[in-house]
N, C-alpha and C positions, 0 to 999 in steps of 0.2 A: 456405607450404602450411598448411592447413587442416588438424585434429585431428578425427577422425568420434568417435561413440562408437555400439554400438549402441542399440536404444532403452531395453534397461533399467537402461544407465546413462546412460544421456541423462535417464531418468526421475529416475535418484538424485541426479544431479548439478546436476538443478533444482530437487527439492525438488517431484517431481508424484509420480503414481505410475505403473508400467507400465500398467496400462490405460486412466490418462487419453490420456495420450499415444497409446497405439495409436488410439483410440477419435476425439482429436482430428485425426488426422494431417491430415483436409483442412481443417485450417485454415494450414497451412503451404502452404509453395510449395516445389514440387518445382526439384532444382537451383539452390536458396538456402540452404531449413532444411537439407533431407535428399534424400539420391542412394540411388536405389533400380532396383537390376539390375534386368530383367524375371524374375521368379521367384524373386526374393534378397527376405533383409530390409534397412528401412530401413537405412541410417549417416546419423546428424544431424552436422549441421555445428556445433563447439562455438559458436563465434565467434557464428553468427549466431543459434543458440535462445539464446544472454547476452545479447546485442542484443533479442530477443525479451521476455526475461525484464525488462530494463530501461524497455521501453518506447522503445528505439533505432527508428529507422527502418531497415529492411534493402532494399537494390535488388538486382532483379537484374543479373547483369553484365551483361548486353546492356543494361539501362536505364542502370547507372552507366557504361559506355561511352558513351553519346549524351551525360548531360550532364557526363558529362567534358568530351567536343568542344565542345558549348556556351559553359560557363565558358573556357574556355580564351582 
């Protein structure tokens, strides 16, 4: 299971600031970085804005399903 945090410790926790982060949000991909209710705020996925932050490649799981099945 995945750790959310919301975004102003998702901000702290990266070393951005809370308004980059709001500001940037579409540079992320919803349902990877962060899950967001209709009329809620973001939750960022730790996992994958560290991945982010590292310069990791992040897929979505529909994409790392298919080449799951690929590799296989």
């Amino acid at each position: 299971m995945n750790a959310y945090l919301s975004t102003g410790k998702m901000a702290a926790h990266l070393g951005y600031s809370y308004d980059w982060l709001r500001k940037n949000k579409h540079r992320f991909t919803k349902g990877v970085h962060y899950e967001q209710a209709p009329g809620a705020h973001p939750r960022w996925n730790v996992e994958a804005m560290e991945k982010w932050l590292k310069g990791e490649p992040v897929l979505d799981p529909q994409a790392a399903k298919i080449l799951e099945t690929v590799l296989l």
